[in-house]
C-alpha positions in Angstrom: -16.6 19.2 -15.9 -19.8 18.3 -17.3 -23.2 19.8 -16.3 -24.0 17.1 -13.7 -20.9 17.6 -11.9 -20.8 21.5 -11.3 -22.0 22.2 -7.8 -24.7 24.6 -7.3 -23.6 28.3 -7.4 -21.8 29.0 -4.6 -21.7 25.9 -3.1 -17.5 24.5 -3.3 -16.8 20.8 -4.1 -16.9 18.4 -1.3 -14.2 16.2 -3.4 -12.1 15.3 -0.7 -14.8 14.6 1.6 -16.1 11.6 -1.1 -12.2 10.6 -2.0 -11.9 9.7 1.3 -15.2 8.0 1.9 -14.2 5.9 -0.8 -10.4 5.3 0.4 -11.4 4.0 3.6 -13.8 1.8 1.8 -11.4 -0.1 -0.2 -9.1 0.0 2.5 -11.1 -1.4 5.0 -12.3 -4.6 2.4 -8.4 -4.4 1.9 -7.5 -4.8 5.9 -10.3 -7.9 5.6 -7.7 -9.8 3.0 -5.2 -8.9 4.7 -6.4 -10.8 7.8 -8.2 -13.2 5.6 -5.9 -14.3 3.2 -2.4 -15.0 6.2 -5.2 -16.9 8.2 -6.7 -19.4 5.6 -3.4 -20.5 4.3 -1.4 -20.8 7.9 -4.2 -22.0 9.8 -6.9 -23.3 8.1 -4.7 -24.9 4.9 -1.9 -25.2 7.6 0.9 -24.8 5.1 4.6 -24.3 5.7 6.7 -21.2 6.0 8.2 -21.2 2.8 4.4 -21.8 0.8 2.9 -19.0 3.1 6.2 -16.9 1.8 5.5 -18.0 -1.8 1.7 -17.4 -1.4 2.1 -14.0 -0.4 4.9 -13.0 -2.9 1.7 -13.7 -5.1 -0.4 -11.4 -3.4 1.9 -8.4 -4.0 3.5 -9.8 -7.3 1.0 -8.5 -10.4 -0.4 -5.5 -8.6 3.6 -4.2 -8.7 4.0 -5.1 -12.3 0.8 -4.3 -14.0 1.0 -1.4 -11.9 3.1 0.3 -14.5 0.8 -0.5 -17.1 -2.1 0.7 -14.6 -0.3 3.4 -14.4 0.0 4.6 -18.1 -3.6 3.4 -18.5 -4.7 6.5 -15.8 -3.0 8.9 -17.7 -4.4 8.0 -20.9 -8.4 7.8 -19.3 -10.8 9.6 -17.4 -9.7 8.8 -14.1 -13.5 9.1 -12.2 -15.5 6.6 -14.7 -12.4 4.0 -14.9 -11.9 3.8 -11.6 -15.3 3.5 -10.3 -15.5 0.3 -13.1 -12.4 -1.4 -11.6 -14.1 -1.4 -8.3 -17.0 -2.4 -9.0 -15.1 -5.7 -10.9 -13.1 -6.2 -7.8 -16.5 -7.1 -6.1 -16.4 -10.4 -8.4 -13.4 -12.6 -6.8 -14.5 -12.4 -3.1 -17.9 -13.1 -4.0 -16.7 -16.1 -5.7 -14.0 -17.5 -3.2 -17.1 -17.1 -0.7 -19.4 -19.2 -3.0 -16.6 -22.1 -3.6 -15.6 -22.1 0.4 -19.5 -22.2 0.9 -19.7 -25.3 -1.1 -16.6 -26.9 0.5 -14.3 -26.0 -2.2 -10.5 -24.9 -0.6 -7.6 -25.6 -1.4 -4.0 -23.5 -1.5 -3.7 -23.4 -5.7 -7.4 -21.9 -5.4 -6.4 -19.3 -2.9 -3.2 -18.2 -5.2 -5.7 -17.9 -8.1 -7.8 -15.4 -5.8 -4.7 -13.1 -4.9 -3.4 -12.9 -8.3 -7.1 -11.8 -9.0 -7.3 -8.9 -6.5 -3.6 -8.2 -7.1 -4.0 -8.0 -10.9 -7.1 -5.1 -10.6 -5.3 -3.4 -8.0 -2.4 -2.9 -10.0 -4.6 -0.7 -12.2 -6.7 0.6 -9.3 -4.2 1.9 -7.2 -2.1 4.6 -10.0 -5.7 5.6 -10.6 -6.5 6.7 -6.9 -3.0 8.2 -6.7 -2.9 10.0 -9.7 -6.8 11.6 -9.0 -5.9 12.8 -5.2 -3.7 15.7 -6.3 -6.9 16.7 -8.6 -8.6 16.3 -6.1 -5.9 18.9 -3.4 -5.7 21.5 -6.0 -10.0 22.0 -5.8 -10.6 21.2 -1.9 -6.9 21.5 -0.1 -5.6 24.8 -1.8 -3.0 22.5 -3.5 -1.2 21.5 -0.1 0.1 18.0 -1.7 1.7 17.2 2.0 -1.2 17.5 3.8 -3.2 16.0 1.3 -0.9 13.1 1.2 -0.2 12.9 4.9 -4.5 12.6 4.9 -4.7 9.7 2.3 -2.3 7.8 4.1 -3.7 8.2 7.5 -6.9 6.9 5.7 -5.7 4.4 4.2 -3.8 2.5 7.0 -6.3 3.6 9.6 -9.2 1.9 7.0 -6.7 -1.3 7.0 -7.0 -1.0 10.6 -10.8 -1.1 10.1 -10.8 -3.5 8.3 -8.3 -6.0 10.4 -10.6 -5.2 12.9 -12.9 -6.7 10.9 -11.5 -9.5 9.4 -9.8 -10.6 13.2 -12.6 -12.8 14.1 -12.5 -15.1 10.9 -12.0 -18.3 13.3 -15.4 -17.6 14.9 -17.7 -16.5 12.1 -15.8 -17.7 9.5 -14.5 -16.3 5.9 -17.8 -16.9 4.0 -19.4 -13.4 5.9 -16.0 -11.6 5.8 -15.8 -11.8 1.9 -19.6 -10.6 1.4 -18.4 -7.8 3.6 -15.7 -7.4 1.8 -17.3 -7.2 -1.7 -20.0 -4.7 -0.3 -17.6 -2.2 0.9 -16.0 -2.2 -2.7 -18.8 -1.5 -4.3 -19.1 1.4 -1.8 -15.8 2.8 -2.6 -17.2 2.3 -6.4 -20.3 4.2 -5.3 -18.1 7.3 -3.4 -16.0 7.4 -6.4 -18.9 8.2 -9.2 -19.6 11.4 -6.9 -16.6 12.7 -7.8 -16.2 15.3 -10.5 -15.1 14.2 -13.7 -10.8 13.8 -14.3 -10.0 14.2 -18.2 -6.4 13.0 -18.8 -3.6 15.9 -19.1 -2.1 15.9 -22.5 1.6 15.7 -22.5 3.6 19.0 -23.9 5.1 16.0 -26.4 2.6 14.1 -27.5 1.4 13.9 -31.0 -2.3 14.6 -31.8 -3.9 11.3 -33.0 -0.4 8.9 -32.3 -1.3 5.5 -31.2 -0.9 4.8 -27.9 2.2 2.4 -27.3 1.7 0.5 -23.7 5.7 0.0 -23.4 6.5 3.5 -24.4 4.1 4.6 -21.9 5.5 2.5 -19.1 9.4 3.2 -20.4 8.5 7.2 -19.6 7.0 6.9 -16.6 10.2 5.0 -15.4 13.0 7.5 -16.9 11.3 10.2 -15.4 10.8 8.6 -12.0 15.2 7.5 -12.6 15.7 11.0 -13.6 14.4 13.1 -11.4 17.4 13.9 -8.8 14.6 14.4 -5.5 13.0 10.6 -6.4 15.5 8.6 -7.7 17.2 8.2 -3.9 14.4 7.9 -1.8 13.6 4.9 -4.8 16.9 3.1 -3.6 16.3 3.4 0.1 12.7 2.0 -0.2 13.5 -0.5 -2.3 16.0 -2.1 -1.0 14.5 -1.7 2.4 11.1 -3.4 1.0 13.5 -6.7 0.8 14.3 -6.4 4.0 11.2 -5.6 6.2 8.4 -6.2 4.3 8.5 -10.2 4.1 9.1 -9.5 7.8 5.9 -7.6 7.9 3.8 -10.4 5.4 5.2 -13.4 6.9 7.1 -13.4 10.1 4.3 -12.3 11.9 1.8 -14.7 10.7 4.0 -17.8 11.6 5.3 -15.9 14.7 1.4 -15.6 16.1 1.2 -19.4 14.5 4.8 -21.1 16.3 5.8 -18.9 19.0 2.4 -17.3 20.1 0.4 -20.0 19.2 -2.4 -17.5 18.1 -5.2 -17.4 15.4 -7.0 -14.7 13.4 -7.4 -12.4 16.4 -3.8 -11.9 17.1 -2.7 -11.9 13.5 -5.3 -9.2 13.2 -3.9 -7.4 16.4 -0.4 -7.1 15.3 -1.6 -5.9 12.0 -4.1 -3.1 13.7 -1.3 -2.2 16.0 1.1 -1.6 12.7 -1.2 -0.4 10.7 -2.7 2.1 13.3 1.0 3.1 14.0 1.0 4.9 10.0 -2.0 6.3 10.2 -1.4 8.0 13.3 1.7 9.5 12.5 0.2 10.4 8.9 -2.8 12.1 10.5 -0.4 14.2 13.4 2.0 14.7 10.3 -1.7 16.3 8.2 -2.1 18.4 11.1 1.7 20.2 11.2 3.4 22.9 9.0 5.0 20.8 6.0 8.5 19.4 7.1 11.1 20.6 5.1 13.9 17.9 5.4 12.0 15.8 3.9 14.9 13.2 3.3 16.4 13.6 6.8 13.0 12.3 8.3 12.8 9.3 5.8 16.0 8.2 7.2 15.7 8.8 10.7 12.4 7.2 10.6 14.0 4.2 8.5 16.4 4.1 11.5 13.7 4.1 14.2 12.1 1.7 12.9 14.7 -0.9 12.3 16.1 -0.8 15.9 12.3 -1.3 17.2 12.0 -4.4 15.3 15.3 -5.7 16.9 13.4 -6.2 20.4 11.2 -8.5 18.7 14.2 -11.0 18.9 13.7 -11.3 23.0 10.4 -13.1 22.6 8.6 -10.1 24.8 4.6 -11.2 25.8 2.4 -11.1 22.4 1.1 -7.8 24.2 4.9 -6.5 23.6 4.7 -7.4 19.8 1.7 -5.4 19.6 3.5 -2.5 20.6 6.6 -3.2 19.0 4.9 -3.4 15.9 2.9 -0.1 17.1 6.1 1.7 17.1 7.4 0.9 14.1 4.3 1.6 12.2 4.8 4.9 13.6 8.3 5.5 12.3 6.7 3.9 8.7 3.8 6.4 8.8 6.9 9.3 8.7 9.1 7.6 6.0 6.1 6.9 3.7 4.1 9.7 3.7 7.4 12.0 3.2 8.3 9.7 0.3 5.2 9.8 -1.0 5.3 13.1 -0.9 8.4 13.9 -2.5 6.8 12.0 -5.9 3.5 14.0 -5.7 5.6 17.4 -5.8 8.4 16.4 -8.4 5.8 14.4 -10.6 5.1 15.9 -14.0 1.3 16.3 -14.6 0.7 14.5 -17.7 2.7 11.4 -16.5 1.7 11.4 -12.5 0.2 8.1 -12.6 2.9 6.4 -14.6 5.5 8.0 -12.0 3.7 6.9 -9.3 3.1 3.1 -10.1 7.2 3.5 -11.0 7.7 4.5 -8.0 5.0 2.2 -6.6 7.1 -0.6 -8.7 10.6 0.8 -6.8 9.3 0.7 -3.2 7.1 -2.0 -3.2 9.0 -4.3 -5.9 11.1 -5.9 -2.7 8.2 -7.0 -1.1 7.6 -10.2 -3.2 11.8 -11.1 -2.8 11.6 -10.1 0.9 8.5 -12.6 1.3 10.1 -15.5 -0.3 13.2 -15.2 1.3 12.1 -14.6 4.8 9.8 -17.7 4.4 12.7 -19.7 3.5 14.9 -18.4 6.3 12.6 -18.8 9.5 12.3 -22.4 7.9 16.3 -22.9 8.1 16.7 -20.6 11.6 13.3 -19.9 13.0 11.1 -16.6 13.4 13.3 -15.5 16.5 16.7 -15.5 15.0 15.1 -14.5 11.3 13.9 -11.4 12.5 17.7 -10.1 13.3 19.0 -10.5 9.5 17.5 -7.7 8.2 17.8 -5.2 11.1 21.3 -5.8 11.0 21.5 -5.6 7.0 19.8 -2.2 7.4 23.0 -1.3 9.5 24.6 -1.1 6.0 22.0 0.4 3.7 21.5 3.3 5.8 25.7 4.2 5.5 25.1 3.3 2.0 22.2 5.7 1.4 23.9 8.5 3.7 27.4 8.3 1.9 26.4 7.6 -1.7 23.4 9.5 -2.8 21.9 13.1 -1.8 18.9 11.9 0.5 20.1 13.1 3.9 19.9 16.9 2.0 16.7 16.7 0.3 14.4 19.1 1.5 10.8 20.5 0.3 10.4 22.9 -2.3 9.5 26.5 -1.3 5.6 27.3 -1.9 
């Protein structure tokens, strides 16, 4: 810590307070694409199922891959400096998409460019934030990496639900106003983050004074630890292979449900995200304010579970007001399975590689999403939004017995403090 950063005598930190500031800030310019980006390619572009699928596959795409690379990047920095530059870059692409749209300038291979720009820096931004916010518990949260977890992720959804909130009257004022927004509030969470004290990387035990750095060998570590470790590596599976089934369900079936059944806009895309989103962050934020649960794994599933069976109403075309809850309810099963998860990584992780076994795991639980997109968008165009929605519920039928009977997860518990 440098002399600008020490507080004055007696006076503690107020680290989390400005982590969090600038958490909801990206979040909530990240709820504004989230409404944004669905609503200019359904409605405005009009484009069918299986492009909306593709277009958000790129959306999620690099920020997954490079994520690794983001990852080994963090441990290899100081986390504070780079991560207040990344932000303030990611204020560059929604300034421009609002210039070209200004001048008249859309079209779908331009709005592709755009996510693959804002999914390219958060692939680097996100292992960053992750890595710094158990620094940031061991100085302000007496190193409870639950709660400080469970806090993160209640801001983070409830900023999305900010910042849907937000972004869910696009069809009146139009995108132009909702990017400026957006690109202000990331150079707010750029701003928050340079009040932060400084985050010199952690040498690793192994590491040899003045070797090279090697990108690949970097990335290659942070995976076989994240494989290794016997707490991660099943929670990986589960959320994996439950990103393919429910997260194209999440990107894509309910934009072109709100589109073809619904026949909604921006407002009720942005409704069914708040209601989601606001689900996690609820459950995060009751789950920040309990003792720690200690079967961890058993509440991943059983959440999982929950979850799954709440979609399956969705099939019985309730009022849009029912989706809304629905999706309510399931967000607040998802708060419980990915803050737990979540978790689980922060505790196991070792120091010097957090960031690279975070974006791993990142990689792991997020890496279905792209499949899960595409082939969701393929299958409502072969059997409709209705009937698509029942595939993966029942499929998940079969991964929880798989999970249960073939790896440890159902007995994972917390580690004593």
């Amino acid at each position: 810590m440098t002399a600008q950063d020490a507080p004055a005598a007696g006076t503690p930190r107020n680290d989390h307070g400005w982590y969090m500031a600038g958490l909801w800030g990206y979040f909530l310019a990240g709820g504004i694409q989230g409404v944004l980006f669905p609503w200019i390619i359904a409605f405005v572009l009009h484009e069918s199922s299986d492009r909306v699928g593709i277009a958000q596959m790129f959306s999620m795409l690099p920020m997954l891959i490079l994520g690794l690379f983001g990852g080994a990047m963090a441990d290899r920095v100081e986390l504070r400096a780079h991560l207040m530059r990344l932000q303030f870059i990611a204020m560059v692409p929604p300034l421009l998409l609002a210039t070209l749209i200004w001048n008249g300038i859309l079209f779908y291979e331009m709005m592709i460019l755009y996510a693959l720009a804002l999914s390219t820096l958060g692939g680097y931004i996100m292992p960053a934030r992750d890595s710094m916010l158990s620094r940031v518990a061991m100085t302000s949260l007496g190193g409870n990496i639950q709660r400080a977890v469970a806090l993160a992720m209640s801001g983070q959804f409830l900023g999305q639900v900010g910042g849907y909130l937000l972004g869910s009257p696009a069809e009146y004022v139009g995108a132009v106003p909702l990017l400026v927004l957006q690109s202000l509030l990331l150079g707010f969470a750029a701003f928050t983050t340079s009040r932060l004290a400084t985050s010199p990387p952690i040498v690793h035990a192994t590491a040899r004074p003045g070797a090279r750095r090697n990108p690949i060998r970097d990335v290659r570590e942070g995976l076989e630890a994240v494989w290794r470790d016997q707490r991660i590596r099943p929670v990986l599976l589960l959320m994996f292979f439950s990103g393919i089934l429910f997260m194209g369900v999440f990107m894509v079936l309910f934009p072109l449900l709100i589109r073809d059944v619904y026949h909604g806009s921006s407002r009720e895309i942005g409704f069914v995200f708040m209601s989601f989103f606001g689900g996690i962050g609820i459950s995060s934020f009751v789950l920040s304010r309990m003792r720690p649960i200690r079967r961890q794994g058993r509440a991943i599933m059983l959440a999982m579970c929950t979850g799954s069976g709440v979609m399956v109403l969705i099939h019985f075309e309730p009022p849009i007001q029912g989706v809304f809850l629905l999706a309510h309810f399931w967000g607040l099963a998802a708060g419980i399975s990915m803050s737990q998860s979540r978790a689980i990584v922060q505790e196991s992780a070792t120091p010097a590689l957090r960031a690279r076994m975070l974006a791993g795991f990142n990689l792991g639980t997020m890496g279905g999403g792209p499949i899960g997109a595409v082939l969701i968008g393929y299958l409502i165009a072969w059997i409709g939004p209705l009937d698509a929605v029942l595939v993966p519920c029942g499929l998940m039928v079969f991964l929880w017995a798989a999970i249960y009977w073939l790896t440890p997860l159902w007995r994972v518990e917390a580690p004593p403090r």
